[in-house]
C-alpha positions in Angstrom: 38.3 -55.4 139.2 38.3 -54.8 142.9 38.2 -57.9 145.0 36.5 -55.9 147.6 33.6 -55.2 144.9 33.7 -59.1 143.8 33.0 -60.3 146.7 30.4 -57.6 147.6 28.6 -58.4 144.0 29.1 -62.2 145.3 27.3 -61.4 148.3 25.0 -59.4 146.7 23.8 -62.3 144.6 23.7 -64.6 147.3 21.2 -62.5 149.9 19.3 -62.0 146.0 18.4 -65.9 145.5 18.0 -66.8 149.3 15.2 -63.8 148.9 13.5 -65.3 145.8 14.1 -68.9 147.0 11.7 -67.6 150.4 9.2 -66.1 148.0 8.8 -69.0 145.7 8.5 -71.2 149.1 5.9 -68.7 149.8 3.8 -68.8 146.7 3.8 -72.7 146.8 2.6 -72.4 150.1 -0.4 -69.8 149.4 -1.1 -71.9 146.4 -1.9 -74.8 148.7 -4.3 -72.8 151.1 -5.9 -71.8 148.0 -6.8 -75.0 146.6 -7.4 -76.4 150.4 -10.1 -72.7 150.7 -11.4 -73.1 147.4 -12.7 -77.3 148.0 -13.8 -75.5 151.5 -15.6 -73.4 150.1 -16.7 -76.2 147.2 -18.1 -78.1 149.8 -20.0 -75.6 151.9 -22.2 -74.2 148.6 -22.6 -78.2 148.0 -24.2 -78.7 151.8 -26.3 -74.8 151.4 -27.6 -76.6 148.4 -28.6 -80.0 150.0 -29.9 -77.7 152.6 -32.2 -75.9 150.7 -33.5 -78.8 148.8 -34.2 -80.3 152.0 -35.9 -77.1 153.4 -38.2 -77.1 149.9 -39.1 -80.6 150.5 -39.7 -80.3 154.3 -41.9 -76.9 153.3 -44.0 -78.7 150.8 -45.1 -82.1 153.0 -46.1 -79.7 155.7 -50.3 -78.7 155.6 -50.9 -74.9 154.6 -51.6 -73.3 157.6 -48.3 -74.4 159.3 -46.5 -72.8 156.1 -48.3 -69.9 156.3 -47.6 -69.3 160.1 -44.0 -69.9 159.6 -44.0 -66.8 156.5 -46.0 -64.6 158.2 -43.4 -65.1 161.5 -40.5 -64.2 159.6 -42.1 -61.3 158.7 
């Protein structure tokens, strides 16, 4: 065999797992952000859901007429 071609095969190799070492750096990295996203996003339907309790609570202690107001303003 060639040397030239060794050491071109050699090099080849080389630039090969320096590529796939980067991607699986990558991945790890866009795995994290996913997990960190997903509790984000965990957390925010948990508060929209405290939220609306609170909302269905706050609607039902107030007298009729206020509620009715506040329906017929959104509309």
């Amino acid at each position: 065999m060639d040397s030239k071609r060794v050491l071109l095969a050699i090099q080849e190799k080389l630039k090969w797992e320096g590529r796939k070492a980067r991607i699986e750096e990558r991945l790890v990295r866009i795995r994290e952000r996913k997990g960190q996203l997903l509790h984000q996003i965990e957390e925010t339907r948990n508060r929209i859901a405290q939220l609306v309790t609170l909302s269905a609570v706050a609607e039902t202690e107030r007298p009729p007429t206020e509620s009715a107001l506040r329906i017929d303003s959104l509309r």
